[in-house]
Each structure stands twice: as structure tokens, then as C-alpha cells.
One Martini backbone bead per residue (centre of mass of N, CA, C, O) as a GRO file, in nm:
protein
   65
    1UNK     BB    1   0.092   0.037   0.027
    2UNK     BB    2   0.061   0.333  -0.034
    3UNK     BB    3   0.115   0.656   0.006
    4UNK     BB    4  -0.071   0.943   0.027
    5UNK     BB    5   0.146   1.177   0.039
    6UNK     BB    6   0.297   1.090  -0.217
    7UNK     BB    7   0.076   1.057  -0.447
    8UNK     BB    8   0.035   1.381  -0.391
    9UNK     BB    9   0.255   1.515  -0.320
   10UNK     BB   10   0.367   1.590  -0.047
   11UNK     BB   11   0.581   1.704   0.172
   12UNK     BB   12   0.451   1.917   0.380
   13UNK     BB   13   0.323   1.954   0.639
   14UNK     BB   14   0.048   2.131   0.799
   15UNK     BB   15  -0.094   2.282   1.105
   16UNK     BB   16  -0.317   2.479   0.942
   17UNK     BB   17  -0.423   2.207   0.842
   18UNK     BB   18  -0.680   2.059   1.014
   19UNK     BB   19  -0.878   1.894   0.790
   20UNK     BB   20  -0.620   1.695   0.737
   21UNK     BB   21  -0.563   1.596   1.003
   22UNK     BB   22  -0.799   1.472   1.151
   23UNK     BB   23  -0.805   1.212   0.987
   24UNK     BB   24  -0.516   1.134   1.173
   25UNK     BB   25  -0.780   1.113   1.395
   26UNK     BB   26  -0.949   0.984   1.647
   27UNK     BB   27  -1.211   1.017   1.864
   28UNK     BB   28  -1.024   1.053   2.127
   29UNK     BB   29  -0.767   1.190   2.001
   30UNK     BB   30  -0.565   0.987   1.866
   31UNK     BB   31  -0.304   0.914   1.696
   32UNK     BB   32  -0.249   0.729   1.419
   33UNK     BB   33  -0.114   0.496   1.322
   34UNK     BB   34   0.029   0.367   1.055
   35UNK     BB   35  -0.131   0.137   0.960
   36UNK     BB   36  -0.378   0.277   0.964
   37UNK     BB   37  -0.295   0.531   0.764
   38UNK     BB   38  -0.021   0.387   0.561
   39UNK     BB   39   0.218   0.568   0.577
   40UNK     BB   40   0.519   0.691   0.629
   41UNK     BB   41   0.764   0.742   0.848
   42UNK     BB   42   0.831   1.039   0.737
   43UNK     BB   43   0.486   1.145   0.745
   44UNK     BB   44   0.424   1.065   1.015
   45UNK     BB   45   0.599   1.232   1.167
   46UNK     BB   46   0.489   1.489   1.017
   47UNK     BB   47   0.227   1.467   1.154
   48UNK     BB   48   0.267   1.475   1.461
   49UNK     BB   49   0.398   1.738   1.458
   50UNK     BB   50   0.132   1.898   1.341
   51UNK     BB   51  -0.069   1.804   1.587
   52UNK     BB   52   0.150   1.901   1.813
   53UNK     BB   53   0.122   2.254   1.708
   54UNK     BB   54  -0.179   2.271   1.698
   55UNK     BB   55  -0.254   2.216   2.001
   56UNK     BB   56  -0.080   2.429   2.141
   57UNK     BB   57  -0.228   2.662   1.997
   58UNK     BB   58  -0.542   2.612   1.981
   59UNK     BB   59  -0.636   2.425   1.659
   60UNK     BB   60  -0.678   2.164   1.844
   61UNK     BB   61  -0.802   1.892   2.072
   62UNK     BB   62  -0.671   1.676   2.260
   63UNK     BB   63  -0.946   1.605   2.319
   64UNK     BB   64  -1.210   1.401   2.288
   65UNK     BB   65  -1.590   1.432   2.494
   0.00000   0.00000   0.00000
């Protein structure tokens, strides 16, 4: 299986592009693993980098409740 992002050429995840991200957030709020993603583990990394400085601006939230 081909990564998504590979396939779109996405070089760099934005952090303020919140509607790419929140599809690699399951419902508790927690990062998809690579398996569940497809991604490969250059853009997985940088997938949670940009989820976790999206969350820190309060630009997502830490947790769905």
C-alpha cells in the first residue's frame, strides 16, 4: 500500500491545515498509528509533529469528550 501523501507529492504537512489533520485523529483524539494511517514513517513523523503543534496553538483539542 502506497502512502497518501507520497501519492498527492505533499512534501511538508501544514500544522494550520486542521482538516488534513483531524482525518489522522481517531475519536478519543489520539494520532493513528502508521498501520492504521498507510503513511509512510517520514510523513507519519511529520504528521504528528504538525498535530502536536496545532494542539499546542489551540488550533485542535488534546481530547474529544
Amino acid at each position: 500500500m502506497a502512502c497518501l501523501l507520497c501519492q498527492k507529492n505533499i512534501e511538508d504537512i501544514d500544522f494550520k491545515n486542521t482538516q488534513l489533520l483531524s482525518r489522522f485523529i481517531s475519536a478519543m483524539g489520539k494520532i493513528r498509528p502508521r498501520k492504521k494511517t498507510g503513511l509512510c514513517a517520514n510523513h507519519q513523523r511529520k504528521l504528528a509533529r504538525a498535530i502536536k503543534r496545532a494542539r499546542f496553538l489551540g488550533l485542535m483539542p488534546y481530547s474529544k469528550k
